[in-house]
C-alpha positions in Angstrom: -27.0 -10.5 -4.6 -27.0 -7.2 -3.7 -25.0 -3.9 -4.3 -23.7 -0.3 -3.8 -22.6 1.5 -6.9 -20.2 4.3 -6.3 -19.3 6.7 -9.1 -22.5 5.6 -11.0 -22.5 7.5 -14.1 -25.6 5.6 -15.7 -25.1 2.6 -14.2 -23.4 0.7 -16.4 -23.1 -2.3 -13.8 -26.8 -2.0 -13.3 -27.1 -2.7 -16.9 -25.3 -6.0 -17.3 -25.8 -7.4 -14.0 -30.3 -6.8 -14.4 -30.3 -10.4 -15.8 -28.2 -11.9 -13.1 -31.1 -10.9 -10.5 -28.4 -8.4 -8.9 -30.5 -5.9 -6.8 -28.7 -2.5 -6.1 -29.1 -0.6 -2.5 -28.0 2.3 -3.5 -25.8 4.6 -5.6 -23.1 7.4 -5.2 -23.4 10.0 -8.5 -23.3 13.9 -7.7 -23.9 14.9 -11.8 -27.0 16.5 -12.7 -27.6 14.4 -16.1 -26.5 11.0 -15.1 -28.2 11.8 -11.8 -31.2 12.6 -13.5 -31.4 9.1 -15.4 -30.8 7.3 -12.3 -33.7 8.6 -11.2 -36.0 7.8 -14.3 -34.9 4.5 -14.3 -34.3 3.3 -10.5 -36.5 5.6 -8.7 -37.0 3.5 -5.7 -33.2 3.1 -5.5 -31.5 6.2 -3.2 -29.1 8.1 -4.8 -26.7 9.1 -1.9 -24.6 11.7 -3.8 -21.0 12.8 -3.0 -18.8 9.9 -2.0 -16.9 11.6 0.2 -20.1 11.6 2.7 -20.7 8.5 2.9 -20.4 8.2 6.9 -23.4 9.7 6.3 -25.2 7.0 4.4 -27.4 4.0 5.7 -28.0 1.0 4.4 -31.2 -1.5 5.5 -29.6 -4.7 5.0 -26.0 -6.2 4.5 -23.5 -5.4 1.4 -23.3 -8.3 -0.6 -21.2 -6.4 -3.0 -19.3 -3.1 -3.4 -18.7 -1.7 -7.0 -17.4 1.4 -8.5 -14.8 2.9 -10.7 -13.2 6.4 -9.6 -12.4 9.1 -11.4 -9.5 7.9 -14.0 -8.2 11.4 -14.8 -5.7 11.5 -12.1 -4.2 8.5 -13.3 -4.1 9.1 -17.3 -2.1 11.5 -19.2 -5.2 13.2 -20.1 -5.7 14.3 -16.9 -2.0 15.6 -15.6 -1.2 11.9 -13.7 -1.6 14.1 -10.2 -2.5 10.4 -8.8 -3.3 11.0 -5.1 -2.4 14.8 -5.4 -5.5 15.1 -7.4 -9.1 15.4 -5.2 -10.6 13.0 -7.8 -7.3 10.7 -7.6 -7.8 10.3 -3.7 -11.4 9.2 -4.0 -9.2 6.2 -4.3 -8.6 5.8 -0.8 -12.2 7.0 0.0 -13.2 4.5 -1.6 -11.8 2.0 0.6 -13.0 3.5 3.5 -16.3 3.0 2.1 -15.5 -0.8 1.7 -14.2 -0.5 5.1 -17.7 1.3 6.7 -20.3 -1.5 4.7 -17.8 -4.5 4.8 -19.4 -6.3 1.8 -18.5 -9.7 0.9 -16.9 -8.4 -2.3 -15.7 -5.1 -3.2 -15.0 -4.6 -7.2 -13.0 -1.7 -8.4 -12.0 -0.5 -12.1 -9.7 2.3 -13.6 -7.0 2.6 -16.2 -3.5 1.0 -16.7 -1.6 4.5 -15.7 -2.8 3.8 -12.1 -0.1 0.9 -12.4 2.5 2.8 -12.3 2.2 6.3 -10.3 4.8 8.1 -8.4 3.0 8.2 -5.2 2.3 4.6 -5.6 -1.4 4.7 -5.6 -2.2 1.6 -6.3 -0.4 0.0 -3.3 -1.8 2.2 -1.5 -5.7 1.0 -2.7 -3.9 -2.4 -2.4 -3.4 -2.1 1.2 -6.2 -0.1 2.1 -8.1 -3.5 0.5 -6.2 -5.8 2.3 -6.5 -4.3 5.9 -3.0 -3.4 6.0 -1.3 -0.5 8.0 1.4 0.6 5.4 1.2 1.0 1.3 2.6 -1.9 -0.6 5.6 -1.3 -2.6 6.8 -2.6 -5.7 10.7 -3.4 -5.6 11.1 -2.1 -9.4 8.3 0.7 -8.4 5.8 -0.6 -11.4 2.7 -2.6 -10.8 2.5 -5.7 -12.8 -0.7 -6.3 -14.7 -2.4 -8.7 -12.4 -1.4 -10.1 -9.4 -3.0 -11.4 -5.4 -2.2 -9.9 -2.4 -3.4 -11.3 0.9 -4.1 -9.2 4.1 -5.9 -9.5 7.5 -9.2 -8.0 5.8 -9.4 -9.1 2.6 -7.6 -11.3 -0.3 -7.4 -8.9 -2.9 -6.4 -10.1 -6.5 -6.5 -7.8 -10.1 -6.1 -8.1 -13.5 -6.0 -6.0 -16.8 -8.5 -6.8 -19.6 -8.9 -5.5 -22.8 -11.9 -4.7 -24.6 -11.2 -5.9 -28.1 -11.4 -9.5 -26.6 -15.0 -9.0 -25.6 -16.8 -8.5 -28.6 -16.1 -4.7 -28.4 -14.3 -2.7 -32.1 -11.7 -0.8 -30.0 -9.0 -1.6 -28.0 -9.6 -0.4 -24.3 -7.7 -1.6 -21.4 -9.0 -1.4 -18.0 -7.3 -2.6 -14.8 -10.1 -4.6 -12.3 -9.6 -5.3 -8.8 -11.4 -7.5 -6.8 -11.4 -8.1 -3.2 -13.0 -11.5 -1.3 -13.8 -10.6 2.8 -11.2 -13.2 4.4 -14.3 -15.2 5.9 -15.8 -15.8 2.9 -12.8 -17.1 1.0 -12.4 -18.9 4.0 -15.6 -20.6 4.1 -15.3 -21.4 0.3 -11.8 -21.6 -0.9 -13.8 -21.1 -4.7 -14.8 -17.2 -3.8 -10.7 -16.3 -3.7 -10.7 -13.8 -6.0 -7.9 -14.8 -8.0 -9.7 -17.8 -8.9 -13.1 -15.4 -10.0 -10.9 -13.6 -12.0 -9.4 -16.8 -13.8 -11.1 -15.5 -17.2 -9.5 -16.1 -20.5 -9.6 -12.5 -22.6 -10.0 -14.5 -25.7 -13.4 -15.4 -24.8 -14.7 -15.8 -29.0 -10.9 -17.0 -29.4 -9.9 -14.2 -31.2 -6.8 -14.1 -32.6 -5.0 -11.0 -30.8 -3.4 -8.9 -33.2 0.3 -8.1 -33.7 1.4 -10.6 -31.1 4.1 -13.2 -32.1 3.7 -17.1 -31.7 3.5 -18.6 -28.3 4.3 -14.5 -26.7 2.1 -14.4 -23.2 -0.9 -12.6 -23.0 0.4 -11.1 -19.6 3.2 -10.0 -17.6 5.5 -12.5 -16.3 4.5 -13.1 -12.6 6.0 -9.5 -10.8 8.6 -9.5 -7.9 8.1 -10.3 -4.5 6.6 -8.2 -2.6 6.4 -6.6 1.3 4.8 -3.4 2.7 8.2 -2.2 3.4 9.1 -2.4 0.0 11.9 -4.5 1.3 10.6 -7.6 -0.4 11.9 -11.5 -0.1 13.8 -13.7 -2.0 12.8 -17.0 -1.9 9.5 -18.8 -0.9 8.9 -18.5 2.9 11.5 -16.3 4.1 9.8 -12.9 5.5 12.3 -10.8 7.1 10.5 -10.7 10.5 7.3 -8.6 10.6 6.1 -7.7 7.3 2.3 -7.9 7.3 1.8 -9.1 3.2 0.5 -12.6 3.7 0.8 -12.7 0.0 1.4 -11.8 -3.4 1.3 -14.4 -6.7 0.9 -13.8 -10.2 -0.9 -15.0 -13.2 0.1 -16.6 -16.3 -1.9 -17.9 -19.5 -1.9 -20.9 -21.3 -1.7 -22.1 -24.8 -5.6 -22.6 -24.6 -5.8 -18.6 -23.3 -7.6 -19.3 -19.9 -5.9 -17.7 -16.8 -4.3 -19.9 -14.6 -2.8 -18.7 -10.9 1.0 -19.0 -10.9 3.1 -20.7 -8.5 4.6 -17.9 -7.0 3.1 -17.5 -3.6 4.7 -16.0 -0.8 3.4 -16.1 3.1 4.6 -14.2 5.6 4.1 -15.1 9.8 0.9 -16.1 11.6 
C-alpha cells in the first residue's frame, strides 16, 4: 500500500507502518529540522512542502492512502481554540481538498478531543468535507460525540477517540482518529467500512482502566441523530425530505472491551 503524509513532522506513520511494507509517495512538512530528517532518512521520497500548494503537487501512481494530522493548536486550550479562525485550524478543510485532488482509497486523519466540540463546528465541517457533502454537519446538542459514522456521496467516514495509556504507552493521551473508506471500495468489500476498521478494543493488554466504576462504558452513549441541516430525525427512516446525511451510527463496547457498531443507523433518500 501506498501513501501521502501531510503534516509529516518525522514521520511518525512512516515509522510504524515500515514493517507493514507501506511505501510512502510523498510528504507535506515545511520545518527546517523535521524537514531536514526526512531527507536523511527518505531521500528518494519528495518532500512537497506547504500544504496549502498542493494543486501544485504530482503524484506518479494512484493514492492508496491519505494520512496526516493538522495543526492541533487551534483546537486546544493551549493554543486560544480559534478552530477555523486560526490559519493552522483551517488546514482542516485544506486538508480535505487534498483528499478531494488525490482521491485515495482511504484518507486517515488525527487531532485532539477539543476539536469535538468548537464553536464554529469544525469538525462537521471536516465531516462533510469527507463525506462529499455540500453543507457542515451539525450536532443537535452542538457537541461531537466520541466516535461515530457518517455516510455521504464520496466517502463513509467513521471516527473514534483512543487513548494512549491503553497501548502500552505511561501517560494518558487522547487523540480523536478519523477515517474515511472511498464509497466504491466499501462497496466492493462491505469489510473496508471504516467503522468496521476501527472496531479496536483500547484495552488491547486488558488493562484495567483506572478510576472507572464496574460495568461504566468505555465510550459515549451512541450521539443524536444527525442531518446537515442540523434539523436532525427522530426515529429510524424518517428524513424530513432532502437532507443529504445518508448516515450517522454510533459505537458501543462490550464487557470483553472490543468495539462493536451500534444499532443506531439512520438513512436518508436515494
Amino acid at each position: 500500500m501506498n501513501y501521502l503524509s501531510i503534516c509529516s513532522g518525522i514521520e511518525s506513520a512512516s515509522t510504524a507502518w515500515h514493517h507493514l511494507g507501506f511505501s510512502p509517495l510523498g510528504f507535506s512538512e515545511i520545518e527546517p529540522f523535521p524537514s531536514a530528517v526526512l531527507a536523511h532518512h527518505y531521500p528518494d521520497v519528495p518532500n512537497f512542502g506547504d500544504m496549502t500548494k498542493h494543486k501544485d503537487w504530482r503524484l506518479d501512481e494512484r493514492l492508496d492512502l491519505l494520512v496526516g494530522g493538522t495543526p492541533c493548536q487551534a483546537f486546544s486550550v493551549a493554543g486560544a481554540r480559534r478552530s477555523l479562525d486560526d490559519e493552522r485550524g483551517n488546514l482542516t478543510l485544506t486538508f480535505c481538498n487534498i483528499a478531494d485532488q488525490f482521491n485515495p482509497r482511504f484518507t486517515l486523519w488525527e487531532n485532539v478531543p477539543g476539536v469535538l466540540n468548537t464553536k464554529d463546528n469544525a469538525f462537521g465541517c471536516l465531516l462533510s468535507g469527507l463525506a462529499g457533502l455540500d453543507d457542515p454537519i451539525e450536532t443537535l446538542k452542538g457537541k461531537w460525540p466520541g466516535n461515530g459514522l457518517v455516510i455521504g456521496g464520496r466517502r463513509r467516514v467513521a471516527w473514534v477517540t483512543l487513548d494512549a495509556q491503553y497501548f502500552g504507552v505511561p501517560q494518558r493521551r487522547r487523540r480523536i482518529f478519523v477515517l474515511a473508506v472511498d464509497t466504491q471500495s466499501v462497496a466492493d468489500s462491505p469489510d473496508l467500512c471504516p467503522s468496521k476498521i476501527l472496531s479496536i478494543g483500547q484495552s488491547l493488554r486488558r488493562d484495567t482502566p483506572p478510576r472507572r466504576k464496574a460495568g461504566e462504558s468505555l465510550t459515549h452513549p451512541v450521539a443524536p441523530s444527525l442531518t446537515s441541516s442540523g434539523r436532525g430525525v427522530e426515529r429510524a427512516g424518517e428524513t424530513r425530505g432532502q437532507d443529504p446525511v445518508v448516515a450517522f451510527e454510533g459505537f458501543h463496547t462490550t464487557g470483553s472491551g472490543y468495539w462493536q457498531e451500534g444499532s443506531g443507523t439512520l438513512r436518508a433518500r436515494e
